[in-house]
N, C-alpha and C positions, 0 to 999 in steps of 0.2 A: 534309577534316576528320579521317579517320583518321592520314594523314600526320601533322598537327599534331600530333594526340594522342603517336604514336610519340615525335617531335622532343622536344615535353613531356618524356615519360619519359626521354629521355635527359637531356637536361637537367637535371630533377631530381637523376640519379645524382650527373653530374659537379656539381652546386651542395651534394650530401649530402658527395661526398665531400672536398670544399676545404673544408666547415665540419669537417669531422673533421681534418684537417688543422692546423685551426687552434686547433681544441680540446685538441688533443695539446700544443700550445706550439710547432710548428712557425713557423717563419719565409714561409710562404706570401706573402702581400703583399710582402715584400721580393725572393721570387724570382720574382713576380710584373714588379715592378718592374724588377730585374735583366735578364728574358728580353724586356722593349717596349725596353729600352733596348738591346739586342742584338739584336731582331728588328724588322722590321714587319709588320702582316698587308694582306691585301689579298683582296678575296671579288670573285670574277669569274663570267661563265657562257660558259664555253667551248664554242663553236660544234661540232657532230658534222657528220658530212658529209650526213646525211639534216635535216639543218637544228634539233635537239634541240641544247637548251641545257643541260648538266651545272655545279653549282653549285661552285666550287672554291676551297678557302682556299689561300692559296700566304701562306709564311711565309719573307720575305727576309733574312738577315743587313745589320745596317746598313753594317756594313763592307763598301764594292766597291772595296778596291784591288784585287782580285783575284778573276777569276769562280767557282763556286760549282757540288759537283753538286747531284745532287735526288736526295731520296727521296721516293716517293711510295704515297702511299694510297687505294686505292679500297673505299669502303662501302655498305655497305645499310643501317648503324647510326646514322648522322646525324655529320657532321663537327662542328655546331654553329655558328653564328653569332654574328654581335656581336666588336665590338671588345677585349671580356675575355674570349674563346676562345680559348687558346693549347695547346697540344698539349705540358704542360709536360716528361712522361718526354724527349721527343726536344728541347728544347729549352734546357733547365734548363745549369747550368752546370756540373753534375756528367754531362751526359749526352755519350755521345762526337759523336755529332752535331752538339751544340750546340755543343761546343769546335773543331768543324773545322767550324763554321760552313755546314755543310749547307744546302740550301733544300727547306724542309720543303714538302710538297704532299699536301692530303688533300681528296679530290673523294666526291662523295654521286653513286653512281649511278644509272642511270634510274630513274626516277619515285619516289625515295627524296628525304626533305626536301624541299629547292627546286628541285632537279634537274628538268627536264621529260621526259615521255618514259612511256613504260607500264612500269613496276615488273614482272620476271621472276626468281622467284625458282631463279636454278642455268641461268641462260639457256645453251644449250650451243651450243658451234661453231656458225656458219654452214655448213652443205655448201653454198648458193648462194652464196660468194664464192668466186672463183677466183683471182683474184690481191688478194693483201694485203697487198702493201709501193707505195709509189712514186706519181708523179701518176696514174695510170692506176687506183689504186684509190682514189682520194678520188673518183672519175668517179661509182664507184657511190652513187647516193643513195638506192640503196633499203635494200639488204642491212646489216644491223649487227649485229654480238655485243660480247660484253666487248673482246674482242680489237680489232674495228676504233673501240670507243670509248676504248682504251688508245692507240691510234696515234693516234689524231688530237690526242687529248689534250697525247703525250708531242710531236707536232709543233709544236702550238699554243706549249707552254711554253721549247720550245727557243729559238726567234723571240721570245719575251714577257717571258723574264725574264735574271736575270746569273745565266745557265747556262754551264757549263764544257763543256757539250755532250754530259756523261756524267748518264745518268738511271738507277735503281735502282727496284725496287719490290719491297714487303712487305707481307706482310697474314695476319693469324690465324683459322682456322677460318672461317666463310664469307669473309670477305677473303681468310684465302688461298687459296679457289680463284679471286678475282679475280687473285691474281697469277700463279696456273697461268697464267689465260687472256691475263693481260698477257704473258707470256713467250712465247706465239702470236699475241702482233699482227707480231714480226717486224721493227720499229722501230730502226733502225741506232745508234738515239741509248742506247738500252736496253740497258743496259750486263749486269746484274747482278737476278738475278728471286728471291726465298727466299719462295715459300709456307710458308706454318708452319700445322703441323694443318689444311691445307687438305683441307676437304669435297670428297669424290672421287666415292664412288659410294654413295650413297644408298639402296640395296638391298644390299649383299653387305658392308658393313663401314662406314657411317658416321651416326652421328646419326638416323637414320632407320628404320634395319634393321638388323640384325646378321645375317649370313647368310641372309636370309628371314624372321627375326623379328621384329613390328613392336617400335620401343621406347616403348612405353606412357606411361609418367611423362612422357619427356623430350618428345617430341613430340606430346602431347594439350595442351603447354601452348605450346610453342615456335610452333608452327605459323599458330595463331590471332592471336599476339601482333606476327606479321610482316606478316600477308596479312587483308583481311576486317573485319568489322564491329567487332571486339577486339581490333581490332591498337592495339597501344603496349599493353595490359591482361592480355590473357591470357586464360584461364577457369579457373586456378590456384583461386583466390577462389572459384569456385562450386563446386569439388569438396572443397579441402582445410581443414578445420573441425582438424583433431584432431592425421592422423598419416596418409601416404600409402598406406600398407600398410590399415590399413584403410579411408578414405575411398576409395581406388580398387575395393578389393574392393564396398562400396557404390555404385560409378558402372557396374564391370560388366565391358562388353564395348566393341568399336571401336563398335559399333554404336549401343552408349548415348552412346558418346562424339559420334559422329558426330551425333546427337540435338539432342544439347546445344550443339555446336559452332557447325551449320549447314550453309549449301550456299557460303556467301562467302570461302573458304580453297582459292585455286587446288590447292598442294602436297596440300594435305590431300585435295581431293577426287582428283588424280592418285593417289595412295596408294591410294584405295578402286576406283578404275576400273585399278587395273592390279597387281594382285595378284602376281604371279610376274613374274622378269626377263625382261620381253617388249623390243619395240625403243624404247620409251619411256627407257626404266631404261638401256639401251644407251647411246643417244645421247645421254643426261646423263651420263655417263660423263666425267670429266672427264680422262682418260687418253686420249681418241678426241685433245686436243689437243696429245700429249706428244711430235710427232715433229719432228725437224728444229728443233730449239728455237735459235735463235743467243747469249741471254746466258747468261752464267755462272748456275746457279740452286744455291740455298742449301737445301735440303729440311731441317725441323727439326719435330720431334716429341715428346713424352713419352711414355717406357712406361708412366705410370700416369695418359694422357688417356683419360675414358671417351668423350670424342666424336668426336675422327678417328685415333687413330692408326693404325686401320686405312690411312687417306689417305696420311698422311705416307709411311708405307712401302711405301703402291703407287704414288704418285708419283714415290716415288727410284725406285721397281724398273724403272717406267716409263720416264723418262726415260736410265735406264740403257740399256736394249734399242733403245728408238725412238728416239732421239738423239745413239748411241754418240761422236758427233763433240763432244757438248756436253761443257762444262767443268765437271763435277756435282760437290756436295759433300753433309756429310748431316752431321747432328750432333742426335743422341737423348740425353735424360736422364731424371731419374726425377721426371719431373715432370707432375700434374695439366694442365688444359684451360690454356694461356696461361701455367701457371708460370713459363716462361723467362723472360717479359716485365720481371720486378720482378728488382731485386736482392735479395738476402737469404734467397732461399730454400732449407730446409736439412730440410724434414721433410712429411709426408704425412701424417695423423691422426695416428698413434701410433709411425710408423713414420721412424727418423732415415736421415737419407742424408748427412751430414756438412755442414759449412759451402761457401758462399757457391759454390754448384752451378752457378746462374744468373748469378753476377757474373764467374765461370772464363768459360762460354757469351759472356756481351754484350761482354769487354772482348778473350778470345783471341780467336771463332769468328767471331759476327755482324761485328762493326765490322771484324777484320779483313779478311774477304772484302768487304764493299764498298768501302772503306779501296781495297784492290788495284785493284777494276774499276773504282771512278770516281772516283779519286785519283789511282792511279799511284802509290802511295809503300807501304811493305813489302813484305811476302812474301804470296805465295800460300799459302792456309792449307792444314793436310793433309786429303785428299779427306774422311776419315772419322774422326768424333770421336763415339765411344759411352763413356755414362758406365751402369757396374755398380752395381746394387743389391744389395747384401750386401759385397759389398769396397768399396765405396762409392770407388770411385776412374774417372777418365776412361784408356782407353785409343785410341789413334788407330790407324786401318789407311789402307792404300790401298783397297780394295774392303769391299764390303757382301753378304752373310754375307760373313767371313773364312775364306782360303783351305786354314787347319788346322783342317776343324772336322769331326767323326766324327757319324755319326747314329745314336745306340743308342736301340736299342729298349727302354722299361721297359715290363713285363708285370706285368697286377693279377693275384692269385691268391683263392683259395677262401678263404683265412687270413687277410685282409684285408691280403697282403702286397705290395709293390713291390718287385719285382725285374729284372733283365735276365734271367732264365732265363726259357726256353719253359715253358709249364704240360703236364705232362704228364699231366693227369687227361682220361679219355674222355667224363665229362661232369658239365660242374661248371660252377653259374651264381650270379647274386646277386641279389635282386628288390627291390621295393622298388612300394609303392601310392601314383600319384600321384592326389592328391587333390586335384581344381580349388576346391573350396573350400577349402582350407587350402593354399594354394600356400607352397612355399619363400620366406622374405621376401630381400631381397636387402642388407639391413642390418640389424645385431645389435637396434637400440635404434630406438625413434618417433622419427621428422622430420617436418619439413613441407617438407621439398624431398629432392630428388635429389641429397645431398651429394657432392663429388666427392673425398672419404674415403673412401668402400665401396670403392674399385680398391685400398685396405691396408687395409681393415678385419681384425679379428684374426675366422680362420672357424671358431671352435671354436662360434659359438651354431648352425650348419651341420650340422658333424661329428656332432650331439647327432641331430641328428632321426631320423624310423625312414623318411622317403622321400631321403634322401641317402646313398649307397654312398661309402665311407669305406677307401680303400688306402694304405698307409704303409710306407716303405723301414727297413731296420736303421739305424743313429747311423751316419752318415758318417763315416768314418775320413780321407777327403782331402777337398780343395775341389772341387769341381763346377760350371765355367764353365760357363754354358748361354749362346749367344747364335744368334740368328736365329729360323726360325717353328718351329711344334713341331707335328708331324702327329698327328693324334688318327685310331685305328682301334681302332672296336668292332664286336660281335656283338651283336644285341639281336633279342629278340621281344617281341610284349606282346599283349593284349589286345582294342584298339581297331584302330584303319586309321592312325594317326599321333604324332606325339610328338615333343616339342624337347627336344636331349641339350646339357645343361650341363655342361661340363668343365670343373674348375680345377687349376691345377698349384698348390703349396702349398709353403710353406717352414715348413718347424715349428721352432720357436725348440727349444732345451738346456732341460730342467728346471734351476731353477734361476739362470736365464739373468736378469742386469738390465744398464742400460746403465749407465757410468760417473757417478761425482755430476755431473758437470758438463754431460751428456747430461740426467739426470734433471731439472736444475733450470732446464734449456730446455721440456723435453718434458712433464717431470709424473711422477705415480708411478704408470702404470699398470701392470699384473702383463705381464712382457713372458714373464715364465718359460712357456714353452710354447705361447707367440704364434701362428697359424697366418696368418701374410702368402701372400693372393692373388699369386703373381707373373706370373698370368696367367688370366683368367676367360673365356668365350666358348661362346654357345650357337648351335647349329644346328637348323636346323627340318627335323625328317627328312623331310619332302617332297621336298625337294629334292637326295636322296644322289645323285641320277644326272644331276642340273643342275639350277640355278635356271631355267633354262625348261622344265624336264621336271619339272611337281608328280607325285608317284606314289603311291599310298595302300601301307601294309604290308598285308599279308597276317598275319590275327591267328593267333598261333602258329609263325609262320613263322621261325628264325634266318636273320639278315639283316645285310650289313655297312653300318656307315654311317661314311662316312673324313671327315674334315674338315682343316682349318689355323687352328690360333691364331696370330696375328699374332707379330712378335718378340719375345722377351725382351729383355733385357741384365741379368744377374743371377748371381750365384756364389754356391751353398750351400754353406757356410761347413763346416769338420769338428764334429762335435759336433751339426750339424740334420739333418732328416730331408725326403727329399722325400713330397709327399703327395697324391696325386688323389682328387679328388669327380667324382661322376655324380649329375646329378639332374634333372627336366624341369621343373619352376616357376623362377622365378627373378622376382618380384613385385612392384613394377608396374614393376620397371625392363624386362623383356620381359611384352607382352599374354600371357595363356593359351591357347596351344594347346586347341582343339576336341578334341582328340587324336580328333578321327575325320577322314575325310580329305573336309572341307567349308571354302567361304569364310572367313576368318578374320574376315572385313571385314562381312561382311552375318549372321554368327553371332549367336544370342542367348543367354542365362544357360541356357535350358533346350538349349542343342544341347552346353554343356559336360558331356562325361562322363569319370568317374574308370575308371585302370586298372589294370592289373600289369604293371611293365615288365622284364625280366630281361636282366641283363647278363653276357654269357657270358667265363668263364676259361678254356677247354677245347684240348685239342693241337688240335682244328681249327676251331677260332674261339676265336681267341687276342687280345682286348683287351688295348691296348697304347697308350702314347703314344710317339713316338721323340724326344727328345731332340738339339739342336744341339751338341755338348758340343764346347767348343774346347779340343783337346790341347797339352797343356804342351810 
């Protein structure tokens, strides 16, 4: 029943958005028309070796003069059924797939839609398989993961259809870590593997956590909506009336959440039975499968995804180190959750990154690396393709960080300044009272969702408050490439036993500053003159300064260091802006509130929140600092 409901709401979407389609004046039914008469579909259930039947559309080109690879897709989201389910982006006649006559293949994995099998959400490695290639492992009919249901699949369809014998696989944010896991079945026929914003690790950087921090908004509503009694629904609906900044500050705590939720949300309740990065959070690690990988894999990302980019760039890192032998590639832009996916993308709220970003992405990067692995025809593309936000241009390397890159340290000062000098004052700090009732909101203006605008929101409504510490550099005289991760190290004591430190790096637009007419009458007329662009946000839960399996309360009074890593940039401050760091511990409801004393986070109630003083120290011997990638010209 739940299932159904899920399929429903898919459904729904994709029937909402072909009448929007059609409402536009678009030509849909004729391309419609155009892609049955170029394709056929065919819905099968493909046998697994423990005897589970997986539901799968396989989408043939009509033309077989000549055999055909595959691309394939594995979901938890519903492939959909029925004979007017066509997968039109990959199919259409504008799409390069469709023009090289691809065979499309999109499978609903266990116990997802018709699929049979017990539904696992993040199912991770098998350690009880030993051997996973060849006759010898179809033997086992006990043992299964993504991985050995990827190889049976990709063996089934080799034998079943007019395959060319080269298979590929893709997939976004929870898909792609099905193709991480595809890329570990080890399958000879598997040519070519591009996780994109694949969900890695669910504690220290994706969807779930962020360093130890649960993420409140996103996964009070995600979580219910997959697994449990309100799955395909939500519980969105019963909290948000108005505006999530305050309808959440009215739901509470995980605890009220948990309340409300239930006990019927596998993930959810793993969340609350495993609070710190214990061996649970380990072996969901979706890097435990990055070794020894045999296809080529595509690693693709956005710097301004709030839900994995942490993934993307630890699965390149990963597969880097553990796979040295594998044919790796990477290609980041400045793009939101999925941005890549569409052609035309060219802007982030308020913020322009130049024309057709994504259409540069699908026609040079994507198509041509599978193009290569399961064609046989072009060039091998270049290992590394990073597009800059502020020069708004794509640059290519062979390696990830690049090998000219200096690491300077910027130092906040008593004067609210940014600089590279050491602070040489003997004792000099910055305070600031965070107050669990009035948390720091984490967007300017009321929503009723979790806009994926706030990663460029402009942060001057921030800047303003009296609990966010506010450091800013002189007017840039040259440009400023920053690319790779940025290490954050401060000095802090406070009050309480605990506290989560929010760091942004900032880009301050020129007073004065507007984009040209022809930008404005894409964009709009917002006051861009003194814009303050997030080019990178990320909070850490000081618990965990000496490991996320080592929680450790502060000692009140105590100066203490706490270091951390924000994930990468790719970004150039331009001469004429100013760089700018925030510090601050709320950051609302997109991260829960810290207790800020050092207790459960999970089984906390409204009365174990207490308000502090947290001071952030400038001084020659605790010297907050961010260090900076900065690549030399």
């Amino acid at each position: 029943m739940n299932t159904k409901r899920l399929i429903f709401s898919f459904m729904m979407l994709a029937v909402a958005l072909t009448a929007m389609a059609q409402r536009r004046g678009g030509d849909y039914a004729k391309m419609m028309e155009e892609v049955k008469k170029n394709y056929t579909k065919q819905e099968v259930m493909i046998p697994m070796r423990d005897g589970v039947k997986l539901h799968t559309s396989i989408y043939t080109p009509t033309d077989s003069t000549e055999r055909h690879p595959i691309l394939m897709l594995r979901t938890a989201y519903g492939t959909g059924t029925g004979p007017d389910r066509f997968p039109m982006g990959k199919l259409s006649a504008t799409s390069n797939y469709g023009k090289a006559k691809y065979i499309i293949v999109e499978q609903d994995v266990r116990g997802r839609a018709p699929s049979e099998g017990e539904y696992e959400l993040i199912r991770p490695l098998n350690k009880n398989i030993k051997v996973r290639t060849g006759k010898k492992a179809l033997k086992d009919k006990v043992n299964i993961d993504e991985a050995t249901d990827t190889y049976d699949t990709v063996e089934w369809l080799i034998h079943n259809t007019w395959c060319n014998g080269n298979v590929g696989c893709s997939g976004i944010s929870l898909d792609g870590f099905y193709a991480t896991m595809a890329a570990s079945s080890a399958h000879p026929a598997l040519k070519a593997v591009s996780p994109q914003a694949p969900v890695t690790d669910y504690f220290r950087g994706d969807d779930r956590h962020h360093n130890g921090a649960f993420t409140f908004l996103q996964t009070v509503n995600y979580l219910p909506s997959m697994e449990g009694e309100r799955m395909g629904r939500g519980v969105t609906p019963l909290i948000v009336k108005n505006d999530v900044y305050q309808d959440y500050l009215k739901l509470g705590t995980f605890a009220d959440a948990d309340r409300l939720i239930g006990p019927t949300v596998p993930m959810w309740n793993n969340i609350k039975n495993h609070p710190d990065f214990d061996e649970f959070w380990q072996e969901h690690d979706a890097r435990t499968s990055c070794y020894d990988l045999k296809p080529a894999m595509l690693v693709v990302g956005g710097t301004f995804d709030s839900e994995d980019c942490y993934g993307a760039w630890g699965t390149y890192e990963a597969i880097k180190k553990q796979s040295p032998d594998t044919e790796l590639f990477l290609a980041f832009g400045p793009w939101y959750h999925g941005g890549w996916s569409g052609r035309g993308y060219n802007s982030l709220g308020h913020v322009y990154f130049g024309e057709k970003v994504s259409d540069y992405y699908l026609d040079n990067i994507e198509y041509p690396f599978f193009r290569y692995y399961l064609e046989g025809k072009g060039e091998k593309p270049q290992p590394v393709n990073i597009y800059y936000s502020g020069a708004n241009k794509w640059q290519m390397y062979d390696n990830w960080p690049v090998d000219n890159i200096s690491y300077v340290p910027y130092y906040i000062h008593e004067n609210g300044s940014v600089n590279t000098q050491l602070p040489t004052e003997v004792n000099s700090s910055s305070s600031y009272y965070s107050d669990l009732m009035h948390p720091v909101p984490f967007m300017p203006n009321p929503s009723r969702s979790r806009e994926s605008s706030y990663m460029t929101d402009d942060q001057r409504f921030a800047s303003i408050r009296p609990d966010v510490l506010t450091f800013c550099s002189d007017v840039l005289t040259d440009s400023v490439q920053v690319g790779g991760p940025i290490d954050v190290e401060l000095f802090t004591s406070m009050t309480g036993s605990d506290a989560d430190f929010i760091v942004k790096v900032i880009d301050v637009y020129p007073e004065n500053y507007s984009y040209p007419m022809e930008v404005q009458q894409k964009m709009g007329r917002y006051p861009m003159s003194g814009y303050q662009l997030m080019v990178r946000g990320e909070v850490f839960r000081g618990r965990y300064r000496n490991g996320f399996d080592k929680p450790e309360a502060f000692e009140p009074g105590k100066v203490t260091p706490v270091n951390f890593r924000l994930y990468d940039v790719a970004h150039t401050f331009a001469p004429g802006h100013k760089i700018m760091i925030q510090i601050h511990s709320t950051w609302f409801p997109l991260i829960d509130r810290n207790p800020q004393q050092f207790i459960n986070t999970y089984t906390a109630e409204k009365e174990d929140l207490k308000n502090e003083t947290i001071s952030i120290y400038h001084q020659k011997n605790a010297a907050s600092r961010i260090i900076l990638p900065i690549i030399k010209k």
